[in-house]
C-alpha positions as CSV (number, residue, x, y, z in Angstrom):
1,X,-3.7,-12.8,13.1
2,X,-0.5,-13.3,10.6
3,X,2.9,-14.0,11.7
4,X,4.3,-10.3,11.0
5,X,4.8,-6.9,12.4
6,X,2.9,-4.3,10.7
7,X,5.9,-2.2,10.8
8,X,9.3,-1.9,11.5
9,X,11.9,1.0,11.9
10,X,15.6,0.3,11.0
11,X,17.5,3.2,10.7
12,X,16.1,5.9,8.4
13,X,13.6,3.6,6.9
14,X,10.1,2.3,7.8
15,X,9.0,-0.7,6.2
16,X,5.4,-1.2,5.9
17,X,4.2,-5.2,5.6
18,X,1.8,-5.9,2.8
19,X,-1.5,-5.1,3.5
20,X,-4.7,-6.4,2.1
21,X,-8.7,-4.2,2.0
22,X,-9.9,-5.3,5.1
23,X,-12.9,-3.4,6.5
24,X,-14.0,-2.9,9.6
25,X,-15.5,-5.9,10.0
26,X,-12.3,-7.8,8.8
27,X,-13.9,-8.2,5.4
28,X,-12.8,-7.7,1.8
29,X,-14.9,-6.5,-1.1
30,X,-15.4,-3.9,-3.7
31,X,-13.7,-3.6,-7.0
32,X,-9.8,-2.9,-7.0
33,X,-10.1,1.3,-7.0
34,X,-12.0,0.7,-3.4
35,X,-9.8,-1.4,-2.4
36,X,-6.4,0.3,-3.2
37,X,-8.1,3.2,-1.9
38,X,-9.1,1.3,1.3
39,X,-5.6,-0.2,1.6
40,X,-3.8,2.8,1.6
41,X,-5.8,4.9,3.9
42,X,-4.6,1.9,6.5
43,X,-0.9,2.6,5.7
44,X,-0.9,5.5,5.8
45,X,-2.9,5.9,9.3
46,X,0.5,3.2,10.4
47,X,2.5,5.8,8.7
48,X,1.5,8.7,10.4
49,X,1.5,6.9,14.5
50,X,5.6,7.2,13.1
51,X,5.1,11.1,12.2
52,X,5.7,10.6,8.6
53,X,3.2,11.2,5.8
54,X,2.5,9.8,2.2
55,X,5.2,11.9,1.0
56,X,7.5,10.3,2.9
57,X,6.7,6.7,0.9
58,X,9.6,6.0,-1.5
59,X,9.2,2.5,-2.5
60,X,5.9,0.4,-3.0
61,X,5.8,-3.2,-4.2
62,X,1.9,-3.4,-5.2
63,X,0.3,-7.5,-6.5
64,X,-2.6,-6.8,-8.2
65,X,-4.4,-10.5,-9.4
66,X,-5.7,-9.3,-12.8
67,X,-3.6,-7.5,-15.9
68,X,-7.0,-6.0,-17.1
69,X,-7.2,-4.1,-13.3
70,X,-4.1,-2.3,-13.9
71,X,-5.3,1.5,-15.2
72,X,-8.1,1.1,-12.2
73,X,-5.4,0.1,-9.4
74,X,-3.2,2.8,-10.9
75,X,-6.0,5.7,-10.9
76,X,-7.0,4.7,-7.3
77,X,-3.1,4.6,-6.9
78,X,-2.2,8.2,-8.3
79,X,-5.2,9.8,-6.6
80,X,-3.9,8.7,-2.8
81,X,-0.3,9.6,-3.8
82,X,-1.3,13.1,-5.3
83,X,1.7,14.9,-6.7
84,X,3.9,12.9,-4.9
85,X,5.5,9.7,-7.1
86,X,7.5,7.0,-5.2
87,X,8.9,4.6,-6.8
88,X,6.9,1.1,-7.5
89,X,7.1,-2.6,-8.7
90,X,4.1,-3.9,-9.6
91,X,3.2,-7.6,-10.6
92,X,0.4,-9.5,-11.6
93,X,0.6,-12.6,-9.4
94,X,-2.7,-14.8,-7.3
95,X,-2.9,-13.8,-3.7
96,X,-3.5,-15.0,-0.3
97,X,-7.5,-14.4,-0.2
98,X,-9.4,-15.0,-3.0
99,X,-11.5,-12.0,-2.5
100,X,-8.3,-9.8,-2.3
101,X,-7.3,-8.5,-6.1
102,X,-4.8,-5.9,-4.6
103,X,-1.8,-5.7,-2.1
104,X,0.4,-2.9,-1.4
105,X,3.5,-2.7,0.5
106,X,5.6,0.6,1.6
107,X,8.5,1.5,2.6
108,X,8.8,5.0,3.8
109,X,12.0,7.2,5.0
110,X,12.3,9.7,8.0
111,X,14.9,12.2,5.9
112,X,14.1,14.7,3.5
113,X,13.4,13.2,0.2
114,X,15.6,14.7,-3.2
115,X,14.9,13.1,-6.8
């Protein structure tokens, strides 16, 4: 088990580690649109044990391991978000596992969101 919290609550804000597609079976496979899909289906289950939802996600710093993944990631990306758009860095940088070719972070808020 990492060194980390898997969340943490400071004032109005929730900040969500990074999270990689683990499965059940503490595994990681399929092609980046599973695994976004996968990853943010865990944060958002951690988001909601605080009461908040995916709308409630203003910030996400995503690491995706290949350029050529990026439309994919985004697709999967878009489809969990829905009509909701937080803001987002996104960076094309090697990670931890080799198996991993996507990692998300959030941060979420507990007010009302305004853009």
């Amino acid at each position: 088990m990492p060194h980390l919290s898997p969340a943490i609550k400071t004032g109005s804000l929730l900040f969500l580690s990074g999270q990689l597609a683990f499965d059940e079976n503490g595994e990681i496979h399929g092609d980046i649109e599973a695994q976004t899909a996968l990853i943010l289906a865990h944060q958002f289950k951690v988001l909601a044990e605080y009461g908040l939802s995916p709308e409630s996600v203003v910030k996400t710093g995503v690491w995706i391991t290949e350029r050529n993944n990026f439309q994919k990631f985004d697709g999967a990306f878009a489809r969990a978000f829905g009509d909701h758009l937080p803001t987002r860095s996104t960076v094309v940088s090697e990670l931890a596992l080799k198996e991993a070719l996507v990692e998300i972070d959030l941060v979420a808020s507990f007010e009302a969101l305004t853009r």
